[in-house]
PyMOL Python script that loads the backbone (N, CA, C, O; Angstrom):
from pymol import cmd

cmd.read_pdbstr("""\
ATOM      1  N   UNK A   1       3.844  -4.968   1.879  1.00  0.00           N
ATOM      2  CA  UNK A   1       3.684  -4.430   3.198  1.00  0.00           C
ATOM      3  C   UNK A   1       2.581  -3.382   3.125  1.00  0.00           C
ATOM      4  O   UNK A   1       2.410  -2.534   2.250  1.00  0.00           O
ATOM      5  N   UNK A   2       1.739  -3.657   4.425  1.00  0.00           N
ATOM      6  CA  UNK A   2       0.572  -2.352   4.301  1.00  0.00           C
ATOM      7  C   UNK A   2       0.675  -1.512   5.187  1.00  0.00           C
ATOM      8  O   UNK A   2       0.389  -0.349   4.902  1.00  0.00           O
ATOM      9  N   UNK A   3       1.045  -1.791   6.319  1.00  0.00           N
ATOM     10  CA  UNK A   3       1.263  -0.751   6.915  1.00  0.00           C
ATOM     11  C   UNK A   3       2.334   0.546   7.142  1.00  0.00           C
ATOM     12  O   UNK A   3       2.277   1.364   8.060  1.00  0.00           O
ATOM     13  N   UNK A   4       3.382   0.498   5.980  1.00  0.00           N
ATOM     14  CA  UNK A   4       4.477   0.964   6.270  1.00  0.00           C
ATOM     15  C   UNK A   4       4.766   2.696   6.658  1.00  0.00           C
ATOM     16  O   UNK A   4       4.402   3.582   5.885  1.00  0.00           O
ATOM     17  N   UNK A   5       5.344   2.929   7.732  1.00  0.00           N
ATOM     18  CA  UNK A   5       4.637   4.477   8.554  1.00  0.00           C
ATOM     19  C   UNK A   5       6.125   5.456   8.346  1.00  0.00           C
ATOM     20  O   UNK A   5       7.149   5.439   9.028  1.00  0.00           O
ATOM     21  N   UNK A   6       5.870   6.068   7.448  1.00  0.00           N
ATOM     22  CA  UNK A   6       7.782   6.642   6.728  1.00  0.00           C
ATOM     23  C   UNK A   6       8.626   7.576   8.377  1.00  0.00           C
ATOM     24  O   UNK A   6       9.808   7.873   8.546  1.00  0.00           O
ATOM     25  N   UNK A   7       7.341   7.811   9.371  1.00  0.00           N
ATOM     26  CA  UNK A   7       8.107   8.329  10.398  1.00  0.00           C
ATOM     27  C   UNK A   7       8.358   7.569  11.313  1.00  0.00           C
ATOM     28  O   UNK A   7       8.826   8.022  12.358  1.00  0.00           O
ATOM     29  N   UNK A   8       8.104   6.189  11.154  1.00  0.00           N
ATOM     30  CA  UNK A   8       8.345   5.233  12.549  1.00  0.00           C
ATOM     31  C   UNK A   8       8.797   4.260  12.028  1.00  0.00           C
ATOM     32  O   UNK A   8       9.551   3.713  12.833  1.00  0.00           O
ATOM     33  N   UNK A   9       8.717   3.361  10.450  1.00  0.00           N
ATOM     34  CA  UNK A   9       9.734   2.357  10.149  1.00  0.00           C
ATOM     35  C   UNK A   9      10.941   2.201   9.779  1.00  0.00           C
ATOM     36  O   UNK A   9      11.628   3.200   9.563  1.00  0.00           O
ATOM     37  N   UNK A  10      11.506   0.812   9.612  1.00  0.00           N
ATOM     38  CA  UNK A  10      12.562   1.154   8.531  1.00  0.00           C
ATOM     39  C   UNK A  10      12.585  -0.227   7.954  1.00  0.00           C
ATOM     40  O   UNK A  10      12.251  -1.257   8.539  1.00  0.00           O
ATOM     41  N   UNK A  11      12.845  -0.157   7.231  1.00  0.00           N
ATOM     42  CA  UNK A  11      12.848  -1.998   6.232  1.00  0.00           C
ATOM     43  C   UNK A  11      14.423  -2.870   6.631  1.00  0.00           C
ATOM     44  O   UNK A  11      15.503  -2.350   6.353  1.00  0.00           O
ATOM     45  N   UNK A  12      14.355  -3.791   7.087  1.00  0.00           N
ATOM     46  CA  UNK A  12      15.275  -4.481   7.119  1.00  0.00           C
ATOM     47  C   UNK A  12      15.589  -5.704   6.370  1.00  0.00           C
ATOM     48  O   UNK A  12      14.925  -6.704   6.099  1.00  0.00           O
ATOM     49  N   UNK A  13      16.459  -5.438   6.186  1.00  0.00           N
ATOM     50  CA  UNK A  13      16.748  -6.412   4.637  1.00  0.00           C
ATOM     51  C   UNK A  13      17.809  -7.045   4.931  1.00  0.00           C
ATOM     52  O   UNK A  13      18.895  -6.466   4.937  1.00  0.00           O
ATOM     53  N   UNK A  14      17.660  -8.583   5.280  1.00  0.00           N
ATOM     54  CA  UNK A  14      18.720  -9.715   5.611  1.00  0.00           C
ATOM     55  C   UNK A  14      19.434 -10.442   4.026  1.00  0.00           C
ATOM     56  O   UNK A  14      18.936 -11.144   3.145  1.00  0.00           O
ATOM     57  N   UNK A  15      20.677  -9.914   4.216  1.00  0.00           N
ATOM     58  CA  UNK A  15      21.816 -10.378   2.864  1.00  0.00           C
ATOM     59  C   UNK A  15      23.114 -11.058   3.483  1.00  0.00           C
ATOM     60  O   UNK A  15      23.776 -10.423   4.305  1.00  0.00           O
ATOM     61  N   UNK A  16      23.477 -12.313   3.108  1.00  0.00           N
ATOM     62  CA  UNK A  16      25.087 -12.783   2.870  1.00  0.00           C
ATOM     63  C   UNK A  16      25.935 -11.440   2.496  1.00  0.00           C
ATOM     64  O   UNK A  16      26.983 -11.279   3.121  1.00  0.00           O
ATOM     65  N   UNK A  17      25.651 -10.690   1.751  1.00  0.00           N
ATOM     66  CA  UNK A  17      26.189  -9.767   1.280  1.00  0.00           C
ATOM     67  C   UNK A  17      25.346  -8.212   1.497  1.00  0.00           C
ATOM     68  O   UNK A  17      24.598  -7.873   0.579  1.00  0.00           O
ATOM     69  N   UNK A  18      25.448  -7.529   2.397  1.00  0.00           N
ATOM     70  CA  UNK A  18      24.589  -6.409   3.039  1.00  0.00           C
ATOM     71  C   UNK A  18      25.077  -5.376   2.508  1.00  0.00           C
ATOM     72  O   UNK A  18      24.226  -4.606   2.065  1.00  0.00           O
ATOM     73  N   UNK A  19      26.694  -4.905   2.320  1.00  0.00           N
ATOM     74  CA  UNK A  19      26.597  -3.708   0.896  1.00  0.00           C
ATOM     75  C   UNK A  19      26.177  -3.914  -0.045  1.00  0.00           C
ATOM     76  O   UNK A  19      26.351  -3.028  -0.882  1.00  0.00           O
ATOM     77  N   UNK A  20      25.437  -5.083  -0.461  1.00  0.00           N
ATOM     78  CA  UNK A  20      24.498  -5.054  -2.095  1.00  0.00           C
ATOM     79  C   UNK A  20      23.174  -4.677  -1.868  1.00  0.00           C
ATOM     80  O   UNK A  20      22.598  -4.552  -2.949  1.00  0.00           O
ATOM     81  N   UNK A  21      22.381  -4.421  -0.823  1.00  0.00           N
ATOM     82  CA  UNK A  21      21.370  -3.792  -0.366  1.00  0.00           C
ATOM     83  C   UNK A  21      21.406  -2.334  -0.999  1.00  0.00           C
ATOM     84  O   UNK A  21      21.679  -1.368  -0.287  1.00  0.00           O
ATOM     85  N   UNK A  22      21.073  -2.171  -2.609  1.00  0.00           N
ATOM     86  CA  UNK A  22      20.700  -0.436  -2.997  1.00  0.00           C
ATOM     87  C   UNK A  22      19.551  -1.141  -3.827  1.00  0.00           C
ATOM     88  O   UNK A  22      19.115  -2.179  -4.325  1.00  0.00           O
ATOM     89  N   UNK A  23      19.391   0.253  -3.589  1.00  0.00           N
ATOM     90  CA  UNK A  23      17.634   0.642  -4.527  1.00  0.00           C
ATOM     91  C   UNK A  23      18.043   0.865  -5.635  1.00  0.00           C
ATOM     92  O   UNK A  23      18.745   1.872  -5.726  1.00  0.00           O
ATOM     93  N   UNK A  24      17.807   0.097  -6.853  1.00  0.00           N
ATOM     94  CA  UNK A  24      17.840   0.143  -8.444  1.00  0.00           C
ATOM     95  C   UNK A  24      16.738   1.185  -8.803  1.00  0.00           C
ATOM     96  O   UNK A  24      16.855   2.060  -9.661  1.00  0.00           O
ATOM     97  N   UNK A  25      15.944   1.017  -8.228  1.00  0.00           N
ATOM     98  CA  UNK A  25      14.691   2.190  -8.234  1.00  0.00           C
ATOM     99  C   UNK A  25      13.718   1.892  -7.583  1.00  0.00           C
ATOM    100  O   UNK A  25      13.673   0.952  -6.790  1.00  0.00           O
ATOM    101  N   UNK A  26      12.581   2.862  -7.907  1.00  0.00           N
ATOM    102  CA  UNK A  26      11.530   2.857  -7.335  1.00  0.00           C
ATOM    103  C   UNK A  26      10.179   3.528  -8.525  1.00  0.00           C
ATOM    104  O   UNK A  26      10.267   4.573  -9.170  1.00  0.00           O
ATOM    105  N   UNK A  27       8.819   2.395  -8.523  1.00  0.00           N
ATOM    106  CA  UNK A  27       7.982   2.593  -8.916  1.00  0.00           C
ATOM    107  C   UNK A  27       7.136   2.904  -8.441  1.00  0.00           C
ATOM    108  O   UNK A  27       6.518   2.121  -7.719  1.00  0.00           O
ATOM    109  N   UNK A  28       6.621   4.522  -8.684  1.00  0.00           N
ATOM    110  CA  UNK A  28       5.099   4.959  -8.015  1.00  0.00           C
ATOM    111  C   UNK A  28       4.363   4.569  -8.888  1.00  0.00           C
ATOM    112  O   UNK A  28       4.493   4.660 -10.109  1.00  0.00           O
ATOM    113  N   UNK A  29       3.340   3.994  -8.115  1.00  0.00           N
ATOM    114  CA  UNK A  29       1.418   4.009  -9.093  1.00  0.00           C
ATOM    115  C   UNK A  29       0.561   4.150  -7.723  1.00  0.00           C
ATOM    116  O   UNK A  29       0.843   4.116  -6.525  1.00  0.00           O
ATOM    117  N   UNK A  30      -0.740   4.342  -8.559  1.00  0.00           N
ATOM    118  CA  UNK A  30      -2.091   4.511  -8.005  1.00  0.00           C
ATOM    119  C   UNK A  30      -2.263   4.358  -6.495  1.00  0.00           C
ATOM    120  O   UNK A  30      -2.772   5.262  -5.832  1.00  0.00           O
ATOM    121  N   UNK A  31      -1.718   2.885  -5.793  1.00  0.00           N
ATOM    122  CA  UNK A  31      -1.443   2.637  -5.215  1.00  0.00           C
ATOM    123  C   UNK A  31      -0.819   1.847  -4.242  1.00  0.00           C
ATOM    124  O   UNK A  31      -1.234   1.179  -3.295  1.00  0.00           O
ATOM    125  N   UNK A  32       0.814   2.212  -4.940  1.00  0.00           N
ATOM    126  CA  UNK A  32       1.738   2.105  -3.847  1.00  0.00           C
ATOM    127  C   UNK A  32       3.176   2.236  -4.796  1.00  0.00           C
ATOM    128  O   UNK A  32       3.346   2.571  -5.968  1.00  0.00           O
ATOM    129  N   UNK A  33       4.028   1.850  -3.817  1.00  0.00           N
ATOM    130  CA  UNK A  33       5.771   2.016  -3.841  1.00  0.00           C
ATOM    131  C   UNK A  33       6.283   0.715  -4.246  1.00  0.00           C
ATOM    132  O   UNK A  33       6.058  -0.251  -3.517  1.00  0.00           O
ATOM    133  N   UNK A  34       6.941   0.577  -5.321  1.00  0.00           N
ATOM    134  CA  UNK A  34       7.393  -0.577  -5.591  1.00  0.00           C
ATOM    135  C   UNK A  34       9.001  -0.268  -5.288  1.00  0.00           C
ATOM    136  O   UNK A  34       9.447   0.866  -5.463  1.00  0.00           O
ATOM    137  N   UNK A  35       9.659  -1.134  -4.919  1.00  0.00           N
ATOM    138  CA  UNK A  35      11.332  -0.571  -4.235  1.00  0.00           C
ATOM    139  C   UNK A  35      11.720  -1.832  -4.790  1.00  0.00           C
ATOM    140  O   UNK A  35      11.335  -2.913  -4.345  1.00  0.00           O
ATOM    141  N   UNK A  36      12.799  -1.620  -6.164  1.00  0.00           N
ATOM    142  CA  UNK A  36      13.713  -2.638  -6.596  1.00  0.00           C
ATOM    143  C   UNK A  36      15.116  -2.589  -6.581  1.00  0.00           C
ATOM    144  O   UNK A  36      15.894  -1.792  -7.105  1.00  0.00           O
ATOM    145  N   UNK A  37      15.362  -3.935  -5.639  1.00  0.00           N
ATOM    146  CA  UNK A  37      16.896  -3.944  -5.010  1.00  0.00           C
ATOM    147  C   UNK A  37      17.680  -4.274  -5.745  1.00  0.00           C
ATOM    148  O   UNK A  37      17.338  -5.143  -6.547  1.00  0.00           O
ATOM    149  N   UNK A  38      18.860  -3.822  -5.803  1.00  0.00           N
ATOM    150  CA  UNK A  38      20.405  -4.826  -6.280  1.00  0.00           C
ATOM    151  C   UNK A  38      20.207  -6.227  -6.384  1.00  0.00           C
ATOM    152  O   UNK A  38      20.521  -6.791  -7.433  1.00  0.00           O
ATOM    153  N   UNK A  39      19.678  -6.929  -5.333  1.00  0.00           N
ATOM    154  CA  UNK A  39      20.002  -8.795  -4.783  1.00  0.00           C
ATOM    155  C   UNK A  39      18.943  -9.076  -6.015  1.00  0.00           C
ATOM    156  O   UNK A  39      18.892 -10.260  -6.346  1.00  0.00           O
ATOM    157  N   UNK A  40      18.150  -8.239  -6.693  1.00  0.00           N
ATOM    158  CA  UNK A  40      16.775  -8.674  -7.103  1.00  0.00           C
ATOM    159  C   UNK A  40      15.726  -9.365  -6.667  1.00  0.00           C
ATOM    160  O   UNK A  40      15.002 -10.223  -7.174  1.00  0.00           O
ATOM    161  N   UNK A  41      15.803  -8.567  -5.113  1.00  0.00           N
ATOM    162  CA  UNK A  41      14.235  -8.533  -4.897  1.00  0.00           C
ATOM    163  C   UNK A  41      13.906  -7.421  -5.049  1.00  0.00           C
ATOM    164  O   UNK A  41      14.598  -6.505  -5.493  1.00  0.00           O
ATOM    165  N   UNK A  42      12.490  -7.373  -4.590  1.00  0.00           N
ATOM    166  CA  UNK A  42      11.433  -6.005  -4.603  1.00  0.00           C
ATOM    167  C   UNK A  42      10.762  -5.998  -3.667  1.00  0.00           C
ATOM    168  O   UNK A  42      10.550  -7.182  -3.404  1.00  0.00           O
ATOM    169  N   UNK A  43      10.185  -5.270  -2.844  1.00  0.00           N
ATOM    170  CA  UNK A  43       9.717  -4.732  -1.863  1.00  0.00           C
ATOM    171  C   UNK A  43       8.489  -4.223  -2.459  1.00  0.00           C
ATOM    172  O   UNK A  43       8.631  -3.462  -3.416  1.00  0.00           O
ATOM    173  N   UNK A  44       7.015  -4.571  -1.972  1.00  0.00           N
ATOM    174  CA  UNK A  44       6.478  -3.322  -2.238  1.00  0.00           C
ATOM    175  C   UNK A  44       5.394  -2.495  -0.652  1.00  0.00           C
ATOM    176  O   UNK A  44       5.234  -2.966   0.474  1.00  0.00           O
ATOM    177  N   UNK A  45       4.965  -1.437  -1.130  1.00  0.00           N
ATOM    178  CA  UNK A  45       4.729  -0.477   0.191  1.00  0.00           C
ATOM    179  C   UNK A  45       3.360  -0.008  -0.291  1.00  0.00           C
ATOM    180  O   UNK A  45       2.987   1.107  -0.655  1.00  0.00           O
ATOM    181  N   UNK A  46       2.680  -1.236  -0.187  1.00  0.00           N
ATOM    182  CA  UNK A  46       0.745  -0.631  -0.243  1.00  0.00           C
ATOM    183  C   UNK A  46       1.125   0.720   0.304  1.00  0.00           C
ATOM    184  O   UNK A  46       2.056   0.865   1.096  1.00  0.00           O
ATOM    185  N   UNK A  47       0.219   1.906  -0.237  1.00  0.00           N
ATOM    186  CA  UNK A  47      -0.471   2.969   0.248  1.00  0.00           C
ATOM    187  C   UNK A  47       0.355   3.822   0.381  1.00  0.00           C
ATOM    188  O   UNK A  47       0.102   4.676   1.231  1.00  0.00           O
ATOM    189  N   UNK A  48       1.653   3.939  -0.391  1.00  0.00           N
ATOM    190  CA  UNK A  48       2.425   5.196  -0.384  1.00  0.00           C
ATOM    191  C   UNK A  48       2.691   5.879  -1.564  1.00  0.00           C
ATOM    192  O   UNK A  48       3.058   5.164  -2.496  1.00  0.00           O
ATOM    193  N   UNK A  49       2.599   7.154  -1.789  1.00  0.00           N
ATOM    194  CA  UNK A  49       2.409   7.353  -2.646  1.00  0.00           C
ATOM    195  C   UNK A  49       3.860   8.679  -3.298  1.00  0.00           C
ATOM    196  O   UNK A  49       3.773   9.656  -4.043  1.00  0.00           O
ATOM    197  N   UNK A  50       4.810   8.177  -2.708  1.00  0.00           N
ATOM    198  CA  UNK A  50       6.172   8.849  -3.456  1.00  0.00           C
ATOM    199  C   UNK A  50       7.612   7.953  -2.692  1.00  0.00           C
ATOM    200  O   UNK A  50       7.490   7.282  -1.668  1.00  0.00           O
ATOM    201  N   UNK A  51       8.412   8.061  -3.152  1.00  0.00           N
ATOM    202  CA  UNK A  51       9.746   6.989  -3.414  1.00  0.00           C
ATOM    203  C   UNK A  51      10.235   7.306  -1.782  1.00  0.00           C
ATOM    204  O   UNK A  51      10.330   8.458  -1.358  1.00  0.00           O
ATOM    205  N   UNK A  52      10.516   6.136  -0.979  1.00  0.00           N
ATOM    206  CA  UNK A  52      11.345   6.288   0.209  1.00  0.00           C
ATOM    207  C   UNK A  52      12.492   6.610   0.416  1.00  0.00           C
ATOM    208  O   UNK A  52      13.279   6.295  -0.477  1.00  0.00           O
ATOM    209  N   UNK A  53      12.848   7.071   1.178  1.00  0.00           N
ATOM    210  CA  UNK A  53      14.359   7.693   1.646  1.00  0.00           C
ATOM    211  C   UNK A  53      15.182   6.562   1.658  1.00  0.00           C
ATOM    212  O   UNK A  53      15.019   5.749   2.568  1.00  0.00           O
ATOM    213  N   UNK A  54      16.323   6.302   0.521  1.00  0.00           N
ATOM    214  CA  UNK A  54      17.036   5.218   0.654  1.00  0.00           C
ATOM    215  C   UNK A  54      17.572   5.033   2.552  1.00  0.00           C
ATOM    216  O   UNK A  54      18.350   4.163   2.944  1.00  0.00           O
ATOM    217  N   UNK A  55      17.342   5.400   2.864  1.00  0.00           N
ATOM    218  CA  UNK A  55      18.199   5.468   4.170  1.00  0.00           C
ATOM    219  C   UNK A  55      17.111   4.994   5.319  1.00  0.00           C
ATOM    220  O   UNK A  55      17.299   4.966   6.535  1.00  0.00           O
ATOM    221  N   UNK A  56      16.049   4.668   4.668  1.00  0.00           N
ATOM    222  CA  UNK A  56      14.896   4.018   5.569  1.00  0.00           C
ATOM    223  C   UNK A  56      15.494   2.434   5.329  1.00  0.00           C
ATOM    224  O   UNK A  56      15.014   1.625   6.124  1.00  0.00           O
ATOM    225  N   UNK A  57      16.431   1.898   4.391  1.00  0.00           N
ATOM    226  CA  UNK A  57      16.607   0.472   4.181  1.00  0.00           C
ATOM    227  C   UNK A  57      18.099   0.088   4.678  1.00  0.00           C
ATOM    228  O   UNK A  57      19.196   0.281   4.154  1.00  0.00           O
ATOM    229  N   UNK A  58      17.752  -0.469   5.771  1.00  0.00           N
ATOM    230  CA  UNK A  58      18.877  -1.170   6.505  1.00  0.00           C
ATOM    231  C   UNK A  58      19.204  -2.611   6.392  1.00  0.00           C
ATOM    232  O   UNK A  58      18.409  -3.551   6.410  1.00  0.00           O
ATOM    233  N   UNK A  59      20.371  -2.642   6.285  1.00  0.00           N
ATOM    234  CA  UNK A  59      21.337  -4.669   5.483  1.00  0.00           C
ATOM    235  C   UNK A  59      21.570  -5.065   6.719  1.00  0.00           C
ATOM    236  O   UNK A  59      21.677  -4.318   7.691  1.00  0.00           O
ATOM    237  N   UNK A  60      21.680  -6.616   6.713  1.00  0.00           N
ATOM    238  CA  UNK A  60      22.081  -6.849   8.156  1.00  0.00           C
ATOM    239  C   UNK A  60      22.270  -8.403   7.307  1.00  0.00           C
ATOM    240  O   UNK A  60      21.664  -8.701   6.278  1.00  0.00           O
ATOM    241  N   UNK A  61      23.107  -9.134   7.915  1.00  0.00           N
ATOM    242  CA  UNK A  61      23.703 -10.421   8.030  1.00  0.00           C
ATOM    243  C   UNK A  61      22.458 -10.921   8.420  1.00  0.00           C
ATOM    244  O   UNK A  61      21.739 -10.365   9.251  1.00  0.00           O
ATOM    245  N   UNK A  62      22.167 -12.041   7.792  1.00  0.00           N
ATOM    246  CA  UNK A  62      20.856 -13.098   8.538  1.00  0.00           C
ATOM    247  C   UNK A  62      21.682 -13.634   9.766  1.00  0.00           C
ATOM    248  O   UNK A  62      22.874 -13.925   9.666  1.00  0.00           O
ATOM    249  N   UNK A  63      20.857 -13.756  11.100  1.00  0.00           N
ATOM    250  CA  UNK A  63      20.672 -14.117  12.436  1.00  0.00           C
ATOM    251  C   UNK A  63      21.763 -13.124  13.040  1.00  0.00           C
ATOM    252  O   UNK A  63      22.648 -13.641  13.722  1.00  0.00           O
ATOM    253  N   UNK A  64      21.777 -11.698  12.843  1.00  0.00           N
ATOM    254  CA  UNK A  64      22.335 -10.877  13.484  1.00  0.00           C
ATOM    255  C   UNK A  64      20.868  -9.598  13.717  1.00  0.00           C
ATOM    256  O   UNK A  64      19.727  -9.590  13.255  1.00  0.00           O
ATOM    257  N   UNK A  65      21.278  -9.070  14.229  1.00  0.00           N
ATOM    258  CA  UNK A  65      20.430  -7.905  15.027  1.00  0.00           C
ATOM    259  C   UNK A  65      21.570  -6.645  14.932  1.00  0.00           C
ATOM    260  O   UNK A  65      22.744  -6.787  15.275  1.00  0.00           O
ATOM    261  N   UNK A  66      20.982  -5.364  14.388  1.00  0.00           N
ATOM    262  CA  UNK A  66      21.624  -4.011  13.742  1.00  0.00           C
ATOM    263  C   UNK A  66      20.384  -3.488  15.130  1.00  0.00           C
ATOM    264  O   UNK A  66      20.744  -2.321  15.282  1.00  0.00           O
ATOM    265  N   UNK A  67      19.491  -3.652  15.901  1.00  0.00           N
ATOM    266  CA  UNK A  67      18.890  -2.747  16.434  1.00  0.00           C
ATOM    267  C   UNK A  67      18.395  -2.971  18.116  1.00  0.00           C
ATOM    268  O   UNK A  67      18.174  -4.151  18.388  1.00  0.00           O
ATOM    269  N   UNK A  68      18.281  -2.389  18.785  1.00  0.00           N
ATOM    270  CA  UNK A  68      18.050  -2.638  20.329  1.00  0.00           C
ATOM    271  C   UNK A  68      16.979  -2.302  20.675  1.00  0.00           C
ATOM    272  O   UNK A  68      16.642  -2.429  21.852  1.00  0.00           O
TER     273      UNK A  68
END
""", "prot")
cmd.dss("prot")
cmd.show_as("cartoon", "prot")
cmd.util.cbc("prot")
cmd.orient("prot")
């Protein structure tokens, strides 16, 4: 992701299982945020340059909607 704006996004992350949505960690470099999940994926965040607020990453059931 390149545009990601820490005061206006939030990552939404579609799981069968949406309490397994945590951050195992997070890798800073040069440039950008690497965010590695529980499910084992990874996320990464061109152009940021320190670890996101776990609480920017929201779980949601695939074909449900958490937002209005």
């Amino acid at each position: 992701m390149t545009d990601f704006d820490l005061s206006d996004d939030l990552l939404i992350v579609e799981s069968e299982t949406p309490d397994d949505v945590i951050i195992l960690g997070q890798t800073v470099t040069a440039s950008g945020v690497l965010v590695n999940l529980a499910t084992g994926g990874a996320i990464w965040l061109e152009g940021l340059g320190a670890p996101i607020n776990p609480a920017l990453i929201v779980a949601q059931m695939p074909g449900t909607s958490t937002l209005t």
